[in-house]
PDB file of N, CA, C and O in Angstrom:
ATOM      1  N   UNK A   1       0.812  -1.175   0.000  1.00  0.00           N
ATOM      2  CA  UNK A   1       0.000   0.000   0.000  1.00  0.00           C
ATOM      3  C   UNK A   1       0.865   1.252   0.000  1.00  0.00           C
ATOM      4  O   UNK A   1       0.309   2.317   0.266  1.00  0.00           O
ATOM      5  N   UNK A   2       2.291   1.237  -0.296  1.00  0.00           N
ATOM      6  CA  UNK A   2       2.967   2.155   0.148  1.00  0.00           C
ATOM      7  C   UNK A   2       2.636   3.470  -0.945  1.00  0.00           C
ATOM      8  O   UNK A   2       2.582   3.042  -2.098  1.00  0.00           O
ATOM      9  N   UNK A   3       2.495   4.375  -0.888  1.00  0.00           N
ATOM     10  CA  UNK A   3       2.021   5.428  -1.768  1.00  0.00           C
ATOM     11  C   UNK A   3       3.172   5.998  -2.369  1.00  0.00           C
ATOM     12  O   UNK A   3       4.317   5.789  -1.970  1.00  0.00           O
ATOM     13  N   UNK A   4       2.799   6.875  -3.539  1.00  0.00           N
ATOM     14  CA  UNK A   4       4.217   6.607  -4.332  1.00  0.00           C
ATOM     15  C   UNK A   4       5.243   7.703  -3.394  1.00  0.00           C
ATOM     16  O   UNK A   4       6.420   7.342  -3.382  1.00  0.00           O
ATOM     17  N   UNK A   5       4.945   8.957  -2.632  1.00  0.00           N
ATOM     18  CA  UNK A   5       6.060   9.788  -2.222  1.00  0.00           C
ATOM     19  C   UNK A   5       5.516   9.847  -1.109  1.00  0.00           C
ATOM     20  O   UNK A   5       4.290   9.911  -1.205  1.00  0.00           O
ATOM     21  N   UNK A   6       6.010   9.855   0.201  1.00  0.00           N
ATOM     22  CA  UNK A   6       5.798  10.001   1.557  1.00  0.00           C
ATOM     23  C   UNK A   6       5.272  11.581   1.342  1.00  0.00           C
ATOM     24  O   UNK A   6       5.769  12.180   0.388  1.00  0.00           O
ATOM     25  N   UNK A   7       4.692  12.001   1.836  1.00  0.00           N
ATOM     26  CA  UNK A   7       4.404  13.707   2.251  1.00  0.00           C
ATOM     27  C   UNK A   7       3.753  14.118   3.593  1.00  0.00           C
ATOM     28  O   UNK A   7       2.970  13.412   4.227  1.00  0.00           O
ATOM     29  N   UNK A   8       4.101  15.122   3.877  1.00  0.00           N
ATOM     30  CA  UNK A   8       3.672  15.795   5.313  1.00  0.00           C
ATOM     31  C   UNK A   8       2.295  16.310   5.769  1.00  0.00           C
ATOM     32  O   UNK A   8       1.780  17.279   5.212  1.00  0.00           O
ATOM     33  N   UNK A   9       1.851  15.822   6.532  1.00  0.00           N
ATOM     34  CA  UNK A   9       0.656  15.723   7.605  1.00  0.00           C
ATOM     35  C   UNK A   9       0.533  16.605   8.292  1.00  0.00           C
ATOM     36  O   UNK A   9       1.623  17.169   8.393  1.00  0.00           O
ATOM     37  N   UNK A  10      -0.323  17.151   8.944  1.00  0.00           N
ATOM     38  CA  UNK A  10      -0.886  17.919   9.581  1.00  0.00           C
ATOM     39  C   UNK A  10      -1.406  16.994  10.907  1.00  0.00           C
ATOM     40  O   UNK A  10      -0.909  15.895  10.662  1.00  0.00           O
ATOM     41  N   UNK A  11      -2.179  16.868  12.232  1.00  0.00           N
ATOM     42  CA  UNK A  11      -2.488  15.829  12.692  1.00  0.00           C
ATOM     43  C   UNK A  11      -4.066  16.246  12.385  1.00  0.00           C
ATOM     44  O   UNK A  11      -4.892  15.334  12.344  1.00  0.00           O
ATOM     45  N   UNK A  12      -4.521  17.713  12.155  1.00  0.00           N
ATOM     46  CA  UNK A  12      -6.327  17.859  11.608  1.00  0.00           C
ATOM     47  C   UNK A  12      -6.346  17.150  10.695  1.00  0.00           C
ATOM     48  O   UNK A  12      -7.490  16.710  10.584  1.00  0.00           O
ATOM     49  N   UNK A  13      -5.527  16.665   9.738  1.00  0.00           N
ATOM     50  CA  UNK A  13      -5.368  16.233   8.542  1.00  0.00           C
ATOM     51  C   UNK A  13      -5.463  14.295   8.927  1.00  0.00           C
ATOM     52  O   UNK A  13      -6.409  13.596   8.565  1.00  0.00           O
ATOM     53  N   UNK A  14      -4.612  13.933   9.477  1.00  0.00           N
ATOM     54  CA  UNK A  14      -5.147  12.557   9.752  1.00  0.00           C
ATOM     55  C   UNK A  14      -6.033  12.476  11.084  1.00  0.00           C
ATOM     56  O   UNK A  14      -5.810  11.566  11.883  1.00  0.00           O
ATOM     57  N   UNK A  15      -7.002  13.387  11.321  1.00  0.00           N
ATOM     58  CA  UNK A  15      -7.766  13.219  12.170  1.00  0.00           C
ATOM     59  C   UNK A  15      -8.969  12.801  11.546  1.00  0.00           C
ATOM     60  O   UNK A  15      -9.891  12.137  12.020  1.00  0.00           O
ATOM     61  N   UNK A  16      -8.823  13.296  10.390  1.00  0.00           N
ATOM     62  CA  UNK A  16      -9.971  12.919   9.609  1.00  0.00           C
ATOM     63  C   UNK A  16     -10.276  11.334   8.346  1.00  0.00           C
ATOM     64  O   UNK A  16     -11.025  10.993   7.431  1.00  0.00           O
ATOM     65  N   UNK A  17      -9.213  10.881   9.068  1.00  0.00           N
ATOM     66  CA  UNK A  17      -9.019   9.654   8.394  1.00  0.00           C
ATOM     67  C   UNK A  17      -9.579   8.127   9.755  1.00  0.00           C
ATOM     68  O   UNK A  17      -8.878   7.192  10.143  1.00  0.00           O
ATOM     69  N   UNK A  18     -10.846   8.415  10.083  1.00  0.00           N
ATOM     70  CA  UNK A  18     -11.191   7.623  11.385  1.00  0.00           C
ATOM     71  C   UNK A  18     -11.810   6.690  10.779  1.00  0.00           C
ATOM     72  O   UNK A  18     -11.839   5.857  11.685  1.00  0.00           O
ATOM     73  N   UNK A  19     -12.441   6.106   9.723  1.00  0.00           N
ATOM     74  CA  UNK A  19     -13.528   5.192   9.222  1.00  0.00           C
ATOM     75  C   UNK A  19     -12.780   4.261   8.598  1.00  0.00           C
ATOM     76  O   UNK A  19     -11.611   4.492   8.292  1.00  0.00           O
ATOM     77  N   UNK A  20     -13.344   3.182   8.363  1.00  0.00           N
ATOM     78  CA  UNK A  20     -13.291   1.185   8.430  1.00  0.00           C
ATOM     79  C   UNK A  20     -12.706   1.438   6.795  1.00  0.00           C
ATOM     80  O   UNK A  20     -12.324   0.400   6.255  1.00  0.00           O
ATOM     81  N   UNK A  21     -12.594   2.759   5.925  1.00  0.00           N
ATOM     82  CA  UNK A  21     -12.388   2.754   4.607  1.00  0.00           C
ATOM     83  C   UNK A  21     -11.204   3.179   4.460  1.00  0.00           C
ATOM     84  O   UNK A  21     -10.446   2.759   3.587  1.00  0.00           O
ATOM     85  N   UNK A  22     -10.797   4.418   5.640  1.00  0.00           N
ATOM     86  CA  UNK A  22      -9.973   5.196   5.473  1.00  0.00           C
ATOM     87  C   UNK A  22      -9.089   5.455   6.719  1.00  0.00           C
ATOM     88  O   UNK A  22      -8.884   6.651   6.930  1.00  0.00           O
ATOM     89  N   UNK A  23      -8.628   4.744   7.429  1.00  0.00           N
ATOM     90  CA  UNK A  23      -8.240   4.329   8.760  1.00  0.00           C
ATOM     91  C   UNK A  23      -6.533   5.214   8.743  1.00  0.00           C
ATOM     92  O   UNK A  23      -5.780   4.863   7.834  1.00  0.00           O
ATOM     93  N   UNK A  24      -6.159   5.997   9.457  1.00  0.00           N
ATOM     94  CA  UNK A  24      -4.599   6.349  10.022  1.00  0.00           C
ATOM     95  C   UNK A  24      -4.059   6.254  10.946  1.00  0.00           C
ATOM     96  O   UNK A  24      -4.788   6.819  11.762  1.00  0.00           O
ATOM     97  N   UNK A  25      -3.259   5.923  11.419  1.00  0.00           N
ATOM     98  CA  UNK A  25      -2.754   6.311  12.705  1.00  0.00           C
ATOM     99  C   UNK A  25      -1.030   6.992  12.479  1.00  0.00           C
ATOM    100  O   UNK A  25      -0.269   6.684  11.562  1.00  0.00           O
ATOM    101  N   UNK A  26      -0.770   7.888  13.512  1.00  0.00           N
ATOM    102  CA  UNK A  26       0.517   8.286  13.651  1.00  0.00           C
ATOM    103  C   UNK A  26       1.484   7.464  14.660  1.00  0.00           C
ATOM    104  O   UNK A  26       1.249   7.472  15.868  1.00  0.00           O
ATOM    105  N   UNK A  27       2.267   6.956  14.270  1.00  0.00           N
ATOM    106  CA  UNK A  27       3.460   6.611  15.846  1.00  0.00           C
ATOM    107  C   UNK A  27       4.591   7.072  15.528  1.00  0.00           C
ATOM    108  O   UNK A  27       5.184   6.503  14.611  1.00  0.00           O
ATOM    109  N   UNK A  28       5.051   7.925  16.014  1.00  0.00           N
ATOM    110  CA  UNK A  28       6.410   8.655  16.583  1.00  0.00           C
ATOM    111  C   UNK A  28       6.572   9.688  15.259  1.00  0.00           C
ATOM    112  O   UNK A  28       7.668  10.016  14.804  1.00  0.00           O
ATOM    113  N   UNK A  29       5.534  10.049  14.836  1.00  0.00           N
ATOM    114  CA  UNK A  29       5.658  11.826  13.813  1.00  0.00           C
ATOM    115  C   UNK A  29       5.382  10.977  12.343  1.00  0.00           C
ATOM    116  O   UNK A  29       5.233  11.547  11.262  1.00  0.00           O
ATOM    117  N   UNK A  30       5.350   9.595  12.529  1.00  0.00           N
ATOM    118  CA  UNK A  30       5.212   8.775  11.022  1.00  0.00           C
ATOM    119  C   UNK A  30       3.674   8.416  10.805  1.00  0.00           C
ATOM    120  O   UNK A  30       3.243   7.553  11.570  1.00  0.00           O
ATOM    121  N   UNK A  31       2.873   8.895   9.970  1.00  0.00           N
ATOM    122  CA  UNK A  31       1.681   9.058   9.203  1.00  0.00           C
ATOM    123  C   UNK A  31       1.269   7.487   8.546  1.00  0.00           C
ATOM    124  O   UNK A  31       1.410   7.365   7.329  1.00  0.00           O
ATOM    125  N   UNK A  32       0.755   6.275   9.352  1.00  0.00           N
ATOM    126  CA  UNK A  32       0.248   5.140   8.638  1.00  0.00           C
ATOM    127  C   UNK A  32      -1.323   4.989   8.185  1.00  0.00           C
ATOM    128  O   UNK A  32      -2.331   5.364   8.784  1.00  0.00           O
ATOM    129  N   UNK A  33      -1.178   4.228   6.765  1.00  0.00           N
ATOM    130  CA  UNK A  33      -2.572   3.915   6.533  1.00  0.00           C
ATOM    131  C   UNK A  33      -2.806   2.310   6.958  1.00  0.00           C
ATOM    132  O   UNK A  33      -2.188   1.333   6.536  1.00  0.00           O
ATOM    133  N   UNK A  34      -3.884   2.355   7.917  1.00  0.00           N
ATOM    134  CA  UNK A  34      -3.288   1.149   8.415  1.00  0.00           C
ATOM    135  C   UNK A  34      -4.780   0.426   8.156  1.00  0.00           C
ATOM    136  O   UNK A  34      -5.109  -0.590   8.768  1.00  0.00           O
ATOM    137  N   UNK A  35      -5.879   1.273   6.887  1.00  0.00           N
ATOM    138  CA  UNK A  35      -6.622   0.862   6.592  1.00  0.00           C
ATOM    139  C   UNK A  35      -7.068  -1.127   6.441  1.00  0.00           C
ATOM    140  O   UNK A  35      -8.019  -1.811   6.819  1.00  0.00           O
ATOM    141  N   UNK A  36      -6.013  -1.356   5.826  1.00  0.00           N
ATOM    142  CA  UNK A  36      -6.152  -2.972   4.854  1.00  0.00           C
ATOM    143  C   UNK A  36      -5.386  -3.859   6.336  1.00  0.00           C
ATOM    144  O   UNK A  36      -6.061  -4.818   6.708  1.00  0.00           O
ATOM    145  N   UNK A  37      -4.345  -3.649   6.985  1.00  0.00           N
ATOM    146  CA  UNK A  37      -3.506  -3.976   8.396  1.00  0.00           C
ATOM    147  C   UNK A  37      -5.010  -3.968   9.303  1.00  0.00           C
ATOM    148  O   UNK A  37      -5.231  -5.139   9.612  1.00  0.00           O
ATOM    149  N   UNK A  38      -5.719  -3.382   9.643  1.00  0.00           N
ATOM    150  CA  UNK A  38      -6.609  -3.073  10.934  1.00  0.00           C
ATOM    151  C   UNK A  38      -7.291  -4.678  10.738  1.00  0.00           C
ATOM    152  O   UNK A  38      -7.435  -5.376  11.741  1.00  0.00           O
ATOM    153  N   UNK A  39      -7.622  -5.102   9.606  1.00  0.00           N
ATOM    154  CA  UNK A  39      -8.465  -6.358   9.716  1.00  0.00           C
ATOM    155  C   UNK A  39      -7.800  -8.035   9.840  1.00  0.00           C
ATOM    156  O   UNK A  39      -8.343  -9.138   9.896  1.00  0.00           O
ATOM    157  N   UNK A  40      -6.058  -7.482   9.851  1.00  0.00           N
ATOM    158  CA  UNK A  40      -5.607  -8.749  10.338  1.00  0.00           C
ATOM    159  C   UNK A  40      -5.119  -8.556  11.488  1.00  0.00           C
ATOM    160  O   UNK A  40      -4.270  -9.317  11.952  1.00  0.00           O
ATOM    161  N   UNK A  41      -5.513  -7.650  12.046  1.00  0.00           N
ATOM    162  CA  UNK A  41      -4.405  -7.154  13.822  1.00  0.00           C
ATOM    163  C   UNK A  41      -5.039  -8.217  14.195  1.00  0.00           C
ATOM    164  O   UNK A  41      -6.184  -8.609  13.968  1.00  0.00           O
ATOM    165  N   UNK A  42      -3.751  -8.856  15.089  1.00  0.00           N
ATOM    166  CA  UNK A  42      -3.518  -9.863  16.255  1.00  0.00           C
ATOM    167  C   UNK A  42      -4.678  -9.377  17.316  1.00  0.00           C
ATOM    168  O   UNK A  42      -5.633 -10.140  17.468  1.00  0.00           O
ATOM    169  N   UNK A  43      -4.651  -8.431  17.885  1.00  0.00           N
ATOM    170  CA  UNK A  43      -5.341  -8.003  18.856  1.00  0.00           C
ATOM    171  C   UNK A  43      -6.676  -7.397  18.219  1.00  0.00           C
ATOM    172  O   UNK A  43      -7.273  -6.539  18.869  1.00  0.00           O
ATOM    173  N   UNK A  44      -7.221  -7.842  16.852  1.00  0.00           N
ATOM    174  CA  UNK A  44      -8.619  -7.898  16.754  1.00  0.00           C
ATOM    175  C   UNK A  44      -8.527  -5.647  16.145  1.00  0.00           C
ATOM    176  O   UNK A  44      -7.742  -4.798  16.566  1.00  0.00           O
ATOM    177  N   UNK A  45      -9.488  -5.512  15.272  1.00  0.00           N
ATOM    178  CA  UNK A  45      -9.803  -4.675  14.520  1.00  0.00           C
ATOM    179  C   UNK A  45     -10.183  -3.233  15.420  1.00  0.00           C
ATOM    180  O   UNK A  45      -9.798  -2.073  15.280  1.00  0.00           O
ATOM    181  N   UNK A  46     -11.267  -3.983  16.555  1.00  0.00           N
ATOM    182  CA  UNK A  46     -11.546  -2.509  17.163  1.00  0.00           C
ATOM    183  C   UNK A  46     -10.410  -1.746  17.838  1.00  0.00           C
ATOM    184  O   UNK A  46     -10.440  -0.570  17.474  1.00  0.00           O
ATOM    185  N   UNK A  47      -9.721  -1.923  18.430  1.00  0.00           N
ATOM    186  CA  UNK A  47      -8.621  -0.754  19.097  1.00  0.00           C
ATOM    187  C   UNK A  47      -8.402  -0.219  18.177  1.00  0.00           C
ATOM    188  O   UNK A  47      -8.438   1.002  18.328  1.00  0.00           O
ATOM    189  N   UNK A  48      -8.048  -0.720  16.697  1.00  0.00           N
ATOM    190  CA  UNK A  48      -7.347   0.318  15.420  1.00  0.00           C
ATOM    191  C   UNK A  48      -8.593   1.424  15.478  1.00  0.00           C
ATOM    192  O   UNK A  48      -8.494   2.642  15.625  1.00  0.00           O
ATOM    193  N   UNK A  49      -9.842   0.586  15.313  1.00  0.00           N
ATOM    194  CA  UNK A  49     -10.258   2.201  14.480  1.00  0.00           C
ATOM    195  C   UNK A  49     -11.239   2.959  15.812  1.00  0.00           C
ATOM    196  O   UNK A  49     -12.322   3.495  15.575  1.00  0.00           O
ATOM    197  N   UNK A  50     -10.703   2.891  17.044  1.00  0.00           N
ATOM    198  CA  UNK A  50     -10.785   3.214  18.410  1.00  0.00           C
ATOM    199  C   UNK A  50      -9.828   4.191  17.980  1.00  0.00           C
ATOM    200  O   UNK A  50     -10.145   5.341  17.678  1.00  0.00           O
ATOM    201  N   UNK A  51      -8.996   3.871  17.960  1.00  0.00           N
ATOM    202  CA  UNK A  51      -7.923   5.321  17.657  1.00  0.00           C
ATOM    203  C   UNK A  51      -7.475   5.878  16.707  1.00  0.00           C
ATOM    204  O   UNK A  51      -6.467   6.585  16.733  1.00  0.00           O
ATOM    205  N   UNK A  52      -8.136   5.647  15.762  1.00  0.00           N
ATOM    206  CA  UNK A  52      -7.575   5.754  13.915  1.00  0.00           C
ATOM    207  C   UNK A  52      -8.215   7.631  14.411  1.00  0.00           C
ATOM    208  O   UNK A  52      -8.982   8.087  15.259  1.00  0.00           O
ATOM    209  N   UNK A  53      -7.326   8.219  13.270  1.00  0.00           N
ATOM    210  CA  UNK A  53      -6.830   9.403  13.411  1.00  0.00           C
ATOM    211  C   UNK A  53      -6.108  10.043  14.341  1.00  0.00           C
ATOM    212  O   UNK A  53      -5.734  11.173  14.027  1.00  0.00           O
ATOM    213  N   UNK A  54      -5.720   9.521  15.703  1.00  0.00           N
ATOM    214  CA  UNK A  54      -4.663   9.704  16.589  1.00  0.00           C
ATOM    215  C   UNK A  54      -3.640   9.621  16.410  1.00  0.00           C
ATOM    216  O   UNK A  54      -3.339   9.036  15.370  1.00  0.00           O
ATOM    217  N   UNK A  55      -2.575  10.113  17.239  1.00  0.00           N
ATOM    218  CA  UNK A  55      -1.312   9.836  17.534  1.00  0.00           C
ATOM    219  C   UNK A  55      -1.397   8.826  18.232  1.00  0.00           C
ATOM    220  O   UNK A  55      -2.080   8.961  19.247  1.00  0.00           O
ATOM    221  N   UNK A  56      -0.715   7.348  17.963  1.00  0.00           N
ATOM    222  CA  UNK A  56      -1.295   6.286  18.966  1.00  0.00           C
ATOM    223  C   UNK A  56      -0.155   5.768  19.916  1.00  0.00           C
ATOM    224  O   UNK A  56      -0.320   4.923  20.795  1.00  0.00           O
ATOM    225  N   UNK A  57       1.449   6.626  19.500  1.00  0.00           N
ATOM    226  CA  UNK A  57       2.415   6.499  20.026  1.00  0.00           C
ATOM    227  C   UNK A  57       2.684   5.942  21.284  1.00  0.00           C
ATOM    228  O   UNK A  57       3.638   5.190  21.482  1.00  0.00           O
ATOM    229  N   UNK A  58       1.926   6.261  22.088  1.00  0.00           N
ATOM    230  CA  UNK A  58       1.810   5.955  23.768  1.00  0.00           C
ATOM    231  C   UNK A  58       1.225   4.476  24.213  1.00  0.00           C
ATOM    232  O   UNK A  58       1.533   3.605  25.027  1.00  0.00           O
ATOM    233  N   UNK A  59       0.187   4.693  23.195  1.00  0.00           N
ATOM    234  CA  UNK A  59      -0.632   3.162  23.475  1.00  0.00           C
ATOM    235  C   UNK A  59       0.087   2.427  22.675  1.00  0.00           C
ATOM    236  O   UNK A  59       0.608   1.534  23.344  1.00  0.00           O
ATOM    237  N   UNK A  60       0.298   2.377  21.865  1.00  0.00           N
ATOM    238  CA  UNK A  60       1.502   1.405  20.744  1.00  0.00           C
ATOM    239  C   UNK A  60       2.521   0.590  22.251  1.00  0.00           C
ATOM    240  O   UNK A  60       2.695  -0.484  22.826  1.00  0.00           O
ATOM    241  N   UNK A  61       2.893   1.877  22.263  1.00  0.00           N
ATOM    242  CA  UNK A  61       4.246   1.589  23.165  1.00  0.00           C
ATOM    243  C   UNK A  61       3.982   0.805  24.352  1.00  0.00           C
ATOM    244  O   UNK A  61       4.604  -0.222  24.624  1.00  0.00           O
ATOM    245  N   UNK A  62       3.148   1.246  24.983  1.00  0.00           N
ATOM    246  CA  UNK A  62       2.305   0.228  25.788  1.00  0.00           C
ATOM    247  C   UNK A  62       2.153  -0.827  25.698  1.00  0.00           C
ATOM    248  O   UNK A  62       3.009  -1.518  26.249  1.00  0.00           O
ATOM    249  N   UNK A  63       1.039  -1.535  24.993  1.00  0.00           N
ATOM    250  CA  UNK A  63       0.870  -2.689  24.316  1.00  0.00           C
ATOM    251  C   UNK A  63       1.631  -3.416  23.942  1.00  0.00           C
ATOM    252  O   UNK A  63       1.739  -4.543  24.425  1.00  0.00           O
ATOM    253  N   UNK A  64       2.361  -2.974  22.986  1.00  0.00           N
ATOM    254  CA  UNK A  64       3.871  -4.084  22.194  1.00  0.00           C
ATOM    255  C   UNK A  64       4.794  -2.919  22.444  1.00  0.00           C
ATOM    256  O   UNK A  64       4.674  -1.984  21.653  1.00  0.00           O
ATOM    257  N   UNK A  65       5.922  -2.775  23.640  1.00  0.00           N
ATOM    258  CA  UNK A  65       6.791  -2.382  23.662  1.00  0.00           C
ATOM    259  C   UNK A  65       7.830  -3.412  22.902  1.00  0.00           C
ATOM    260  O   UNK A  65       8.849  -2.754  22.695  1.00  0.00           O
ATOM    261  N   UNK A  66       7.958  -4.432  22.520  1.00  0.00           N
ATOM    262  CA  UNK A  66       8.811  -5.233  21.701  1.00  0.00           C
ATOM    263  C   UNK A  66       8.469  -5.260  20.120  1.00  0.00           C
ATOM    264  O   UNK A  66       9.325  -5.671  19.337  1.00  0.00           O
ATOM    265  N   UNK A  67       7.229  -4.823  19.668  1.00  0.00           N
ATOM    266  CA  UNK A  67       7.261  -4.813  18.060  1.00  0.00           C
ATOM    267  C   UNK A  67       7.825  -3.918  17.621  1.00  0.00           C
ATOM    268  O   UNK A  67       7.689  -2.838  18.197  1.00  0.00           O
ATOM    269  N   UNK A  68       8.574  -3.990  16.580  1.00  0.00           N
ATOM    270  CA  UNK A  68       9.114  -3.006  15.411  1.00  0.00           C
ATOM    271  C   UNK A  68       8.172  -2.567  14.533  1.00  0.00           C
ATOM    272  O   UNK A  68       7.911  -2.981  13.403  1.00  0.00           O
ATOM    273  N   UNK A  69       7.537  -1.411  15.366  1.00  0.00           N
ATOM    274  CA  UNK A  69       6.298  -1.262  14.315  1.00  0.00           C
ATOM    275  C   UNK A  69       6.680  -0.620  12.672  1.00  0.00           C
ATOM    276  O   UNK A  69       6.030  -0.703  11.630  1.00  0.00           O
ATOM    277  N   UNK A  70       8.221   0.140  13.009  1.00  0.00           N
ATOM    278  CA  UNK A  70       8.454   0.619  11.917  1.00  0.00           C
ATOM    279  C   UNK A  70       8.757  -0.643  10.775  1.00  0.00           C
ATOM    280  O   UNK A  70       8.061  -0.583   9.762  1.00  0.00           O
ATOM    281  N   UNK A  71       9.468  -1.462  10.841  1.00  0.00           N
ATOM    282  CA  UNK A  71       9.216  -2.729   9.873  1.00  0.00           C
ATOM    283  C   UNK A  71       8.275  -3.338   9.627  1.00  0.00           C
ATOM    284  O   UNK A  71       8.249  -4.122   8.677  1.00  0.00           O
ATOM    285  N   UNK A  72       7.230  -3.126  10.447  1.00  0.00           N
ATOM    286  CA  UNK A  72       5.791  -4.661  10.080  1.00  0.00           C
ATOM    287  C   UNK A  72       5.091  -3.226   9.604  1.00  0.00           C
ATOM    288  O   UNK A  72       5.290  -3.304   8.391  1.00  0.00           O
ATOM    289  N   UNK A  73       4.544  -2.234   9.765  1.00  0.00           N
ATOM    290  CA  UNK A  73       4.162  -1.328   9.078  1.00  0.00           C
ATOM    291  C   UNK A  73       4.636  -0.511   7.793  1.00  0.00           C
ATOM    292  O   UNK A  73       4.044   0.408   7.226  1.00  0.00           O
ATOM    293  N   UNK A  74       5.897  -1.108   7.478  1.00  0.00           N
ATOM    294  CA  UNK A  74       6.603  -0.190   6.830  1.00  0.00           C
ATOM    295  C   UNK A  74       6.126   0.119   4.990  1.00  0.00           C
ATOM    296  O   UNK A  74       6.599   0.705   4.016  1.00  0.00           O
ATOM    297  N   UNK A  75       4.940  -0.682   5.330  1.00  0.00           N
ATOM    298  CA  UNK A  75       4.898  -0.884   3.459  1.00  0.00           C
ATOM    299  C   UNK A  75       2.996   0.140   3.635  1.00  0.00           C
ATOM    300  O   UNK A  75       2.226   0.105   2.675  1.00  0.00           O
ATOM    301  N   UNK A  76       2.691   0.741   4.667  1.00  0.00           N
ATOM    302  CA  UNK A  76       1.701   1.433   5.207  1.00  0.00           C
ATOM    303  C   UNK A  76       1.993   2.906   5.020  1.00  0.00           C
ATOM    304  O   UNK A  76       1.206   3.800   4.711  1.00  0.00           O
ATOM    305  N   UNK A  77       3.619   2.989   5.336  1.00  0.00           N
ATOM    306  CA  UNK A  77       3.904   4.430   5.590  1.00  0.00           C
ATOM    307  C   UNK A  77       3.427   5.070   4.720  1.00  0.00           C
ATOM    308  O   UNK A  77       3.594   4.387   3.710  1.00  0.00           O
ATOM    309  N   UNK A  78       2.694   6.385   4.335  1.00  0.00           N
ATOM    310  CA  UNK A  78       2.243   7.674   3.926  1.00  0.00           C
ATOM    311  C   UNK A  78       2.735   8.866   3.819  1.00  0.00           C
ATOM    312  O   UNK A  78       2.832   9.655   2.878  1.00  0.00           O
ATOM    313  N   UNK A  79       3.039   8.891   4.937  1.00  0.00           N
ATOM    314  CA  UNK A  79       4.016  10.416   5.570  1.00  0.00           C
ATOM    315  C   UNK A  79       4.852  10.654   7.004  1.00  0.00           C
ATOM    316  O   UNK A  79       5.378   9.885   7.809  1.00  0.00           O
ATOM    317  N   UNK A  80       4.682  12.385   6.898  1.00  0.00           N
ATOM    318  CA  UNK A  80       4.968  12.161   8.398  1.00  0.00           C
ATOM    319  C   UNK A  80       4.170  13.229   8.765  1.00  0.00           C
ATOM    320  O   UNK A  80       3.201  13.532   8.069  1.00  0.00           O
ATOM    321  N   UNK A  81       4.465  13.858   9.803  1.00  0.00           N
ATOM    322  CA  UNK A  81       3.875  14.995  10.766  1.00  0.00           C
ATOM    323  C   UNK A  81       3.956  16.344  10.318  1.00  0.00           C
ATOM    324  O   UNK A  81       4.738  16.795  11.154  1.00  0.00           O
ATOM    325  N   UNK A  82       3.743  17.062   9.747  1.00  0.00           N
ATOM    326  CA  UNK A  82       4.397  18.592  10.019  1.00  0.00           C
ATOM    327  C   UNK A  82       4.949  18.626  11.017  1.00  0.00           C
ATOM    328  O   UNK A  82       4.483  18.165  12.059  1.00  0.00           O
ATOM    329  N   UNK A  83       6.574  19.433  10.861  1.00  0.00           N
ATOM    330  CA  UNK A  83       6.956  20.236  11.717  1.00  0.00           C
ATOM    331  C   UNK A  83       6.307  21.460  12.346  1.00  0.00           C
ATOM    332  O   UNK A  83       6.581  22.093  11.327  1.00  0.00           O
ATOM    333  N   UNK A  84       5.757  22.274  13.026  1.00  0.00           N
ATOM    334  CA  UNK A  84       5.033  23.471  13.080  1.00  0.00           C
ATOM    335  C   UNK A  84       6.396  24.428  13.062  1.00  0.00           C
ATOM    336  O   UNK A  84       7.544  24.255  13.471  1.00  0.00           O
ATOM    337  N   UNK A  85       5.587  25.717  12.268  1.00  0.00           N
ATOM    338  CA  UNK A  85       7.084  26.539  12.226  1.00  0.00           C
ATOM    339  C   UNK A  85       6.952  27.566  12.898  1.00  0.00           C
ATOM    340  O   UNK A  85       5.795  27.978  12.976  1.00  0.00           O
ATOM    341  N   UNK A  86       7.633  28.068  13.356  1.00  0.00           N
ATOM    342  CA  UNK A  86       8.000  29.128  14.501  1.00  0.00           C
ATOM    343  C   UNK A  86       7.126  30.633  14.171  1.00  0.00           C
ATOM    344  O   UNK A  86       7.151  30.766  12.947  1.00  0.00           O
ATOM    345  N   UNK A  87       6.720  31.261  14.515  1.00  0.00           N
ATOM    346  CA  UNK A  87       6.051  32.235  14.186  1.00  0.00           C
ATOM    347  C   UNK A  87       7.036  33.311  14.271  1.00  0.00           C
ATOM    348  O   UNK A  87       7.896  33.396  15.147  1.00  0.00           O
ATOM    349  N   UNK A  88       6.858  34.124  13.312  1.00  0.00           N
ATOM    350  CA  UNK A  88       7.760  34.886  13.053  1.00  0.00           C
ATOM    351  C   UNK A  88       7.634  36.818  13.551  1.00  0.00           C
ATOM    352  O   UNK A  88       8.558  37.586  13.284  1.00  0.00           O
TER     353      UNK A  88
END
């Protein structure tokens, strides 16, 4: 599913990606579509789209502090986060 150029996110921007069609989550500033992934999770479909459009960084970490989410997700990645820029 990997999309052809990674590009930068907003988090209003994957907040709006919460539904069973269009599912995201962020962990650690990295933007996943974890749409087509949510229906083979080990731990069953609802937690994904419980938190789809979140930053799920914390609970990730929680849960499977031993998965490499960046490798088993890695063909998901999308983007990443905006930096916010300093006001001038």
């Amino acid at each position: 599913m990997l999309h052809k150029k990674p590009r930068q996110y907003t988090l209003e921007e994957v907040s709006e990606h919460t539904a069973k069609d269009s599912c995201w989550i962020v962990l650690s500033n990295i933007v996943y579509d974890v749409t087509e992934y949510a229906k083979d999770h080990p731990g069953g479909s609802n937690i994904i789209y419980e938190n789809a459009g979140k930053d799920c960084t914390d609970l990730f970490n929680t849960l499977h502090p031993w998965i490499n989410y960046k490798k088993l997700l890695q063909n998901n990645l999308i983007g990443y986060i905006k930096k916010e820029q300093p006001e001038k």
